[in-house]
C-alpha positions in Angstrom: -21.8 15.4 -11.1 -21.1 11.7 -11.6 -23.3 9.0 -11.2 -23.5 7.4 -8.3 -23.5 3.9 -10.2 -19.5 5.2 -11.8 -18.0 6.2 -8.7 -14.5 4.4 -8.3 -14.5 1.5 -6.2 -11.6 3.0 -4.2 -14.1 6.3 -3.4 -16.3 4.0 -2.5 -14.3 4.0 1.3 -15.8 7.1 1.7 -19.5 6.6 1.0 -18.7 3.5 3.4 -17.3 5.9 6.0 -20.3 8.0 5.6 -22.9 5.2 6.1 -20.8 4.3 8.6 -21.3 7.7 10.8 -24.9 7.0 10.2 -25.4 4.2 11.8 -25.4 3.3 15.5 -21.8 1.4 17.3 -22.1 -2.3 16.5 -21.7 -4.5 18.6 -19.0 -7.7 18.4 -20.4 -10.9 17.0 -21.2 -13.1 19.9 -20.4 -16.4 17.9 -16.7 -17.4 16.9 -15.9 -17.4 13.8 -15.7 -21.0 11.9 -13.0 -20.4 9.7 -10.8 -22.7 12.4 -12.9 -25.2 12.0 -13.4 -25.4 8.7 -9.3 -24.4 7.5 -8.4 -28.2 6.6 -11.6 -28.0 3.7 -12.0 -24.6 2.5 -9.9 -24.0 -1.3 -6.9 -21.6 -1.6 -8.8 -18.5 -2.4 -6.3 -17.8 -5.9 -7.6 -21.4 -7.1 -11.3 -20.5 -5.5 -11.6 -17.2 -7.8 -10.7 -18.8 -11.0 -13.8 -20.2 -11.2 -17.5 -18.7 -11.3 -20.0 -18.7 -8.5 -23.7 -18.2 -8.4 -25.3 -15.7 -8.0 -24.5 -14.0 -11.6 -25.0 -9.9 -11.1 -28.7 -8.5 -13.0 -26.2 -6.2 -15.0 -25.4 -7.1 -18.7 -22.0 -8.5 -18.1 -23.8 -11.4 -15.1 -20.4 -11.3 -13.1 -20.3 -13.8 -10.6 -20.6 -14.3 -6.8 -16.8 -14.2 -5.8 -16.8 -13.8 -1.9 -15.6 -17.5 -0.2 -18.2 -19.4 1.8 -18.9 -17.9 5.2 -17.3 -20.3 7.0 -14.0 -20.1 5.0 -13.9 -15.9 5.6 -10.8 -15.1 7.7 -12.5 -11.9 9.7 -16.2 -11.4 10.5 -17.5 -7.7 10.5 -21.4 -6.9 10.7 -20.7 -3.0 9.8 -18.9 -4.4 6.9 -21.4 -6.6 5.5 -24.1 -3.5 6.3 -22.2 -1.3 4.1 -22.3 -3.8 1.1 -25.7 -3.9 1.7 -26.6 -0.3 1.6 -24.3 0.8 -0.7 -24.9 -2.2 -3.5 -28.9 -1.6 -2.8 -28.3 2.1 -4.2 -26.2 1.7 -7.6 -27.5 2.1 -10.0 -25.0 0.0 -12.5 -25.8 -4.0 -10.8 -22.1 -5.2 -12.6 -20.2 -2.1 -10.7 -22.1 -3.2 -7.6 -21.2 -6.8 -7.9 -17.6 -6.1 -7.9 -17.8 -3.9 -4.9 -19.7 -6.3 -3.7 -17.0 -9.0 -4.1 -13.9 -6.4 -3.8 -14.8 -3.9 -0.8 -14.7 -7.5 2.2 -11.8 -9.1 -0.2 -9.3 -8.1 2.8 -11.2 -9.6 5.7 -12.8 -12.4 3.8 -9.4 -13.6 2.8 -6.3 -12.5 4.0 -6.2 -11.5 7.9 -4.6 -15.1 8.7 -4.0 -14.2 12.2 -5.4 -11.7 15.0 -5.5 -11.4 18.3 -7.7 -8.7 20.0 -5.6 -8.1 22.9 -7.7 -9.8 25.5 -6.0 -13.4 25.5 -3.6 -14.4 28.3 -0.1 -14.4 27.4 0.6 -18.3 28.4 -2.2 -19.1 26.2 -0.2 -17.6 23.1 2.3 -20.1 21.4 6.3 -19.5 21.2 6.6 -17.5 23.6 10.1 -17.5 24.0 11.9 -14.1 22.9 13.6 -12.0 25.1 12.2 -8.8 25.3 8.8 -9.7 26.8 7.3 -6.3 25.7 7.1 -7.4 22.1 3.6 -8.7 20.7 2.1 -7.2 23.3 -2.0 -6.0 22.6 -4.0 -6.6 19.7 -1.8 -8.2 16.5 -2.9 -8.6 12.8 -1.3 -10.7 10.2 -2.9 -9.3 6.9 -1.3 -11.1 4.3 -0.7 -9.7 0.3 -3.3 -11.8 -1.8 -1.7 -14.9 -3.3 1.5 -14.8 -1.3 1.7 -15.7 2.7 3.5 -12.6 3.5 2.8 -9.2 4.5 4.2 -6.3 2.9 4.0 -2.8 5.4 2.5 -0.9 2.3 0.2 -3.6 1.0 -1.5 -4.1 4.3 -1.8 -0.4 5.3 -3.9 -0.1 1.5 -5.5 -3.3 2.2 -6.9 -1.8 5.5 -7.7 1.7 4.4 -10.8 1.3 3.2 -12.0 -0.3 6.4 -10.3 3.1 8.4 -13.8 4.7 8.3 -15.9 1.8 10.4 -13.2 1.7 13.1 -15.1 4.1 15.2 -18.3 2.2 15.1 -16.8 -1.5 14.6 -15.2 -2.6 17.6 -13.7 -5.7 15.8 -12.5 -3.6 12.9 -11.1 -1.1 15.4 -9.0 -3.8 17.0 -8.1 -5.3 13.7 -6.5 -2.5 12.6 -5.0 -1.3 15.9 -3.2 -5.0 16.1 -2.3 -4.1 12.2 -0.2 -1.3 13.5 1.2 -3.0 16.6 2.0 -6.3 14.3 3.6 -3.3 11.7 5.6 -1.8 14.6 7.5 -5.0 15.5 7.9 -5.9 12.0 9.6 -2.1 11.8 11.5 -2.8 15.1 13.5 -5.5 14.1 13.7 -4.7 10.5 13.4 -1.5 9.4 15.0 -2.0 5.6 12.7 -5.1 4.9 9.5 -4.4 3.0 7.7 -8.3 3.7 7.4 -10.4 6.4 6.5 -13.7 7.8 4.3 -14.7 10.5 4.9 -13.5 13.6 6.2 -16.1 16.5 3.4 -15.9 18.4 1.1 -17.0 15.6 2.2 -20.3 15.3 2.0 -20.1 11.7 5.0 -21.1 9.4 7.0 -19.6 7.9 7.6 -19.7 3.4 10.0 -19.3 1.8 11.0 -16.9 -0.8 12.9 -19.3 -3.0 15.6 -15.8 -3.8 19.3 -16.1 -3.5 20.1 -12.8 -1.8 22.9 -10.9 -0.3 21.7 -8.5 1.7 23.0 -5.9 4.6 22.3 -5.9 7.3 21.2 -9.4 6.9 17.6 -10.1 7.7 16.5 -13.2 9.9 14.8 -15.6 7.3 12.1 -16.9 9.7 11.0 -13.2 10.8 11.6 -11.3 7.1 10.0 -12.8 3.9 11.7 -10.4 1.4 14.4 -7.4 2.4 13.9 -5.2 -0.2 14.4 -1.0 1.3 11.4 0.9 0.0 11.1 3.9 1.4 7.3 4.5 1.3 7.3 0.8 3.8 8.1 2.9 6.3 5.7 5.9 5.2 3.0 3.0 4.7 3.5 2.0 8.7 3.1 5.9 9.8 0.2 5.7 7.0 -1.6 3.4 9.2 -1.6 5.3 12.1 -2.2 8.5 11.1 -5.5 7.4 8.9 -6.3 5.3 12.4 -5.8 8.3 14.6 -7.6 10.7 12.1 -11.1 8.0 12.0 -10.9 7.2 15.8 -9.1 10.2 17.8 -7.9 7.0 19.7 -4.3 7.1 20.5 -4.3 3.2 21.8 -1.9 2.5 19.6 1.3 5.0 21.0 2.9 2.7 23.5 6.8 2.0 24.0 7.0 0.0 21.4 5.1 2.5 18.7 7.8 4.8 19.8 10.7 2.4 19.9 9.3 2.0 15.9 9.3 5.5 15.2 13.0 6.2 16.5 13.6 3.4 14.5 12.4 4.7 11.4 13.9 8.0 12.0 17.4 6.5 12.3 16.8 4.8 9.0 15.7 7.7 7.1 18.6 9.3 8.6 20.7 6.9 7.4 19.9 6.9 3.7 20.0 10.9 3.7 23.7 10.3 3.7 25.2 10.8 0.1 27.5 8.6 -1.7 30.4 11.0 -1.1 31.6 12.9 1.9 30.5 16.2 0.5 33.7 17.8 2.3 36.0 15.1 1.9 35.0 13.2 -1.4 35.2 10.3 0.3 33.1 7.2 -0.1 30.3 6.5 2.5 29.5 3.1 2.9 25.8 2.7 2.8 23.9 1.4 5.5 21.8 -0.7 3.4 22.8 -3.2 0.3 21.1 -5.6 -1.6 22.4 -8.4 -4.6 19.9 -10.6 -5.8 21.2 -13.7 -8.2 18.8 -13.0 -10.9 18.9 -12.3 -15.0 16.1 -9.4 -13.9 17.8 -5.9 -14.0 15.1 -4.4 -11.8 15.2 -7.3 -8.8 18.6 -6.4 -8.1 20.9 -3.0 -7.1 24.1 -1.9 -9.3 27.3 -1.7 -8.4 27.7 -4.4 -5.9 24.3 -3.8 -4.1 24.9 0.1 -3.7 23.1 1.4 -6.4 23.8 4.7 -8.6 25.3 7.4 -6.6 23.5 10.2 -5.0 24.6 13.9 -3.9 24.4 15.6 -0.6 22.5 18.4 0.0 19.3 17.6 -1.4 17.3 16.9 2.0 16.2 13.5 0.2 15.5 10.4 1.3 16.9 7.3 -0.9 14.6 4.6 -2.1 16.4 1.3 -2.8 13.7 0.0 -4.8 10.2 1.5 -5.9 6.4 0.1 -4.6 6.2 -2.4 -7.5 9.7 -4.1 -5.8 11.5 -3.1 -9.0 14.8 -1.4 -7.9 15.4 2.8 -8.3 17.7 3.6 -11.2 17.9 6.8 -9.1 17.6 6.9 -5.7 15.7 10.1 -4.7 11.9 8.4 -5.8 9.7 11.6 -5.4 6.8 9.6 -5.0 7.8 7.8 -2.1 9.6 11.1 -0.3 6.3 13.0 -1.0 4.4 10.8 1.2 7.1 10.6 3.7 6.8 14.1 4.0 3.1 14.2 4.7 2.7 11.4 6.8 5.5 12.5 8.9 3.8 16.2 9.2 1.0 14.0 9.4 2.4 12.0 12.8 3.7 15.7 14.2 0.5 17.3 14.1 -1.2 13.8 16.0 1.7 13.9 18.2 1.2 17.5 19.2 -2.2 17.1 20.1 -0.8 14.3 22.7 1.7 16.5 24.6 4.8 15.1 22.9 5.9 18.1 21.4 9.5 17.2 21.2 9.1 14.6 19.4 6.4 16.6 17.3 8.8 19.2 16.2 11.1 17.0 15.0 9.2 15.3 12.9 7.3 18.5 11.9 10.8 19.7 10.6 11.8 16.8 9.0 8.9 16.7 6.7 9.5 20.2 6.0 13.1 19.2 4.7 12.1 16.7 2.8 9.5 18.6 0.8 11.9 21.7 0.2 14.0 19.0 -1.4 11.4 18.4 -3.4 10.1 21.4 -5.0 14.2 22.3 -5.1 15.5 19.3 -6.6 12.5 17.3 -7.7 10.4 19.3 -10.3 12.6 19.6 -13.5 11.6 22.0 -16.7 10.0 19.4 -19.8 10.6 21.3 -23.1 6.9 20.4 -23.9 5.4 19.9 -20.5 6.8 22.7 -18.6 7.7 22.5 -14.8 6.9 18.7 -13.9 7.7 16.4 -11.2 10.3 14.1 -12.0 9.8 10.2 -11.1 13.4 10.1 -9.8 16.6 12.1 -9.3 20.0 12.2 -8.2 20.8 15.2 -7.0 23.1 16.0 -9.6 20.8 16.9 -12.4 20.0 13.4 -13.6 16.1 12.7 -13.5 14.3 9.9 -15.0 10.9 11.4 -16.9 7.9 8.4 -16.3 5.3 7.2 -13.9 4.6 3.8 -12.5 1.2 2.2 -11.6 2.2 1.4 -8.3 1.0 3.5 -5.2 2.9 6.4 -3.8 2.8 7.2 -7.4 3.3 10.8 -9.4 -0.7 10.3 -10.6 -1.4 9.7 -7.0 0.2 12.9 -5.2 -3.2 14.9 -4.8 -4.4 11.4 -3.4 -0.9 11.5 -1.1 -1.9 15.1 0.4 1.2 16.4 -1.2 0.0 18.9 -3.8 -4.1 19.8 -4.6 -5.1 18.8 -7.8 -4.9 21.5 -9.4 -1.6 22.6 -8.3 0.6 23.8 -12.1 3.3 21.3 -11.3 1.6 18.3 -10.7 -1.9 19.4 -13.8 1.9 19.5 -16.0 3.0 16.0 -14.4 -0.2 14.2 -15.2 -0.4 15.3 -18.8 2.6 14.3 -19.1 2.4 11.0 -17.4 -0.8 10.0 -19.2 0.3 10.5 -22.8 2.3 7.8 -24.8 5.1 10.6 -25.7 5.5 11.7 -22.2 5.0 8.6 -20.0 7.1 5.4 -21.1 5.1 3.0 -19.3 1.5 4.7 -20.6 0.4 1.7 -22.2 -2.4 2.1 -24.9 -3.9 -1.0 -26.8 -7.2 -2.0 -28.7 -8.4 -3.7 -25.9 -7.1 -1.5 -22.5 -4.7 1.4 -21.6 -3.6 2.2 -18.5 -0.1 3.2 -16.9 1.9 0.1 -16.2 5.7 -0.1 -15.2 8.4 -2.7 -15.5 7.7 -5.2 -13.4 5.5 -6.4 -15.6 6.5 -5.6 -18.9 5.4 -3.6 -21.8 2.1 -5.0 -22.4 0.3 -4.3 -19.0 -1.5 -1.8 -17.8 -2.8 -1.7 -13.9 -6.3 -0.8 -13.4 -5.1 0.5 -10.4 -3.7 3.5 -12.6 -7.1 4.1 -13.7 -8.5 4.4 -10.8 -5.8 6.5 -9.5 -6.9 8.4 -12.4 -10.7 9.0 -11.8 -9.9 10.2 -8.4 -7.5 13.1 -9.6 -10.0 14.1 -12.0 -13.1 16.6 -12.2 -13.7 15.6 -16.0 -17.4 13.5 -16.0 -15.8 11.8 -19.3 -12.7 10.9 -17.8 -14.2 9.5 -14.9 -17.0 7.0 -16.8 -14.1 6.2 -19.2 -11.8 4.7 -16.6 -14.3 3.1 -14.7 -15.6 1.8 -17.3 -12.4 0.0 -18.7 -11.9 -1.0 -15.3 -15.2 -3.1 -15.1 -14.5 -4.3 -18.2 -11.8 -5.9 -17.7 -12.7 -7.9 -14.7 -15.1 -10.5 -16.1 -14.3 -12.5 -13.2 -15.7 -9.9 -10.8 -12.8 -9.0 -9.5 -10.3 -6.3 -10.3 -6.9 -7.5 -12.0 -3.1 -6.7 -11.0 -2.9 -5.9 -14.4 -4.2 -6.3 -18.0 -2.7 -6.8 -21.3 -3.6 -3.7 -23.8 -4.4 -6.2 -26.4 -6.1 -9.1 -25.4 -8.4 -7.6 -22.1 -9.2 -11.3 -21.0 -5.6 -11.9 -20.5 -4.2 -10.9 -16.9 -0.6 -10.7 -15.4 -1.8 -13.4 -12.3 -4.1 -16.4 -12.5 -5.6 -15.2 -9.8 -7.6 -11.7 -10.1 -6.6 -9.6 -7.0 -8.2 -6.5 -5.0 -5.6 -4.3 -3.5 
């Protein structure tokens, strides 16, 4: 067994969940929050976390005291600051503790920059003037990504996650998340190739802009969409959300009109990008759905010929992926990661929908998961002449396959984590040998400082402690475990856990600002 001290900070969810069940509902803070008050004063939380703050942790490294003042938090939970409490009071390792401590509220402390719990009046919410009045309706939640004043459907979902387990008990974290979905279901509604978004109308908030010179179709409304880039595990993300929800609560609050209206959506689009490049019977050329150009000297922030991207056959039951979870764009299409957790969370959504009556609906989803995870197994796992039978990263159908793993979550690493495959399922114990060796992994990074998997978004000299802990969580090895957690608190002096690390110089980060996803 592993120490309690060494557990990974993202396991760490489920020893909150668990204190969580132990405790008795809690009750909504009677007092408003201050943060309104105090908006005009309180520092930019990337500037506020440069910078030490009292108290230092007891452990050797004396990481600081990173969580903003109270009255500059963006969410208040009691459950949530209960669960710091407990679990901090019981590690054992006082640096480990300190980041959780900082990490684990790092959503609601800084990055839910709008809500509504579903109780105001209408004419007391602003811009109210879109036509269909059924949108915005309910509880809404604007979680924004970190340093950037959008939301991106799959950050948010992970961003939330943790918090899944205290829904049941928490009624402010229960209606934090269920606006989370609503606010992801109109986000989906209108825009179902777009990955990040701006404030919704009826925040008030303004909107930023991007500062990109793109061409995109269909073209995206620049006040509602912050950045159009198709990535297939968005839309797994938003079923993501709901499922966990459902699974933690049994509550089905969240499947109204326009829930469904999002999941027709969503099946259309998937529909949509099964088509191949070719008329299989014809030969003739399908015009995609969905293109993207991008004025940039970045190969990755931008799709191949004229916005299509690299052809893909028919027959494969796959889904195409314009671009990958780290926004870098697919060199082929058919990104396993991302189809493997479409595939769950849409057997995921037909087994929740079942349970509610809607079996028509249920079935269809049912089998459409089912397709695309034959495709997988059929056109996905490739033979390695050293690794054996392996889960490629992507394919096209035609034989092509690019060999590698990226840090970013869905991820090859992550697929026990996704509910595709049990750990020690031959295909996938092959995949992450491969993927965690220099000679099998391209983007393994290995340094005298860090090592990690990376990708190319970043470049060649970053590593993600995300991949580590991705890592620890697929494995049963004590050594393995320690290892990467250990590299993971090492490199966050700051107390907080980096986007990514340079393998040679550990005190040098990808962002100014040290992030928690």
């Amino acid at each position: 067994m592993v120490n309690p001290s060494a557990v990974p900070l993202a396991l760490l969810a489920i020893v909150a969940g668990q204190v969580a069940n132990a405790v008795p509902p809690i009750q909504p803070l009677k007092s408003p929050s201050y943060s309104s008050r105090y908006k005009n004063i309180c520092p930019a939380y990337e500037k506020y976390a440069k910078y030490q703050h009292h108290p230092y942790s007891e452990g050797p490294m004396k990481l600081p005291f990173q969580r903003p003042a109270p009255q500059c938090r963006t969410f208040e939970s009691p459950l949530v600051e209960q669960v710091i409490t407990e679990i901090g009071s019981k590690m054992q390792d006082k640096d480990l503790a300190r980041i959780f401590e900082n990490a684990f509220p790092n959503t609601v402390d800084t990055t839910v920059r709008w809500h509504v719990d579903g109780t105001e009046k209408r004419s007391q919410q602003p811009l109210m003037n879109w036509k269909d009045q059924s949108k915005w309706q309910g509880a809404q939640s604007f979680i924004v990504t970190g340093d950037i004043d959008a939301e991106w459907l799959r950050d948010s979902t992970n961003q939330l996650r943790q918090y899944q387990p205290l829904a049941k008990k928490d009624k402010k974290i229960f209606n934090l998340i269920l606006g989370a979905i609503n606010t992801q279901a109109e986000f989906v509604i209108e825009s179902p190739y777009c990955n990040a978004f701006q404030p919704p109308p009826p925040s008030g908030l303004s909107p930023v802009n991007n500062n990109q010179d793109d061409e995109i179709h269909p073209a995206p409304e620049p006040s509602f969409v912050f950045e159009c880039k198709y990535e297939l595990d968005s839309l797994a993300h938003f079923l993501a959300l709901s499922n966990q929800f459902y699974a933690q609560t049994g509550s089905t609050s969240f499947i109204t009109p326009r829930w469904h209206k999002a999941l027709d959506v969503l099946l259309r689009t998937i529909g949509e990008q099964e088509t191949p490049t070719f008329d299989p019977k014809l030969g003739a050329l399908n015009k995609n759905k969905y293109t993207f150009k991008r004025k940039t000297q970045a190969g990755t922030e931008t799709l191949t010929l004229n916005g299509n991207g690299n052809p893909l056959n028919s027959g494969t039951a796959l889904v195409r992926s314009a671009f990958r979870p780290s926004d870098d764009a697919t060199i082929l299409g058919f990104l396993i990661p991302a189809n493997a957790m479409m595939a769950v969370e849409l057997k995921k959504a037909a087994s929740m929908l079942r349970k509610t009556g809607d079996n028509t609906r249920s079935d269809m989803l049912q089998g459409r998961g089912e397709r695309i995870e034959a495709g997988i197994w059929e056109h996905g796992v490739v033979a390695h002449k050293k690794y054996g039978q392996v889960f490629a990263f992507e394919v096209d159908g035609y034989g092509s396959q690019i060999i590698m793993d990226d840090a970013n979550l869905p991820s090859l690493l992550a697929l026990p984590l996704l509910g595709f495959v049990e750990k020690d399922d031959k295909v996938y114990q092959n995949t992450r040998k491969m993927i965690l060796e220099k000679k099998g992994n391209p983007y393994y990074l290995k340094g005298k400082d860090f090592k990690g998997i990376g990708g190319p978004h970043i470049g060649l000299q970053n590593a993600w402690p995300m991949s580590l802990l991705v890592q620890a969580m697929t494995s049963d090895d004590d050594e393995e475990i320690l290892d990467a957690i250990e590299l993971v608190k090492r490199a966050s002096p700051l107390g907080l856990v980096h986007e990514s690390i340079n393998v040679n110089r550990i005190k040098e980060s990808s962002r100014a600002c040290p992030i928690y996803r």
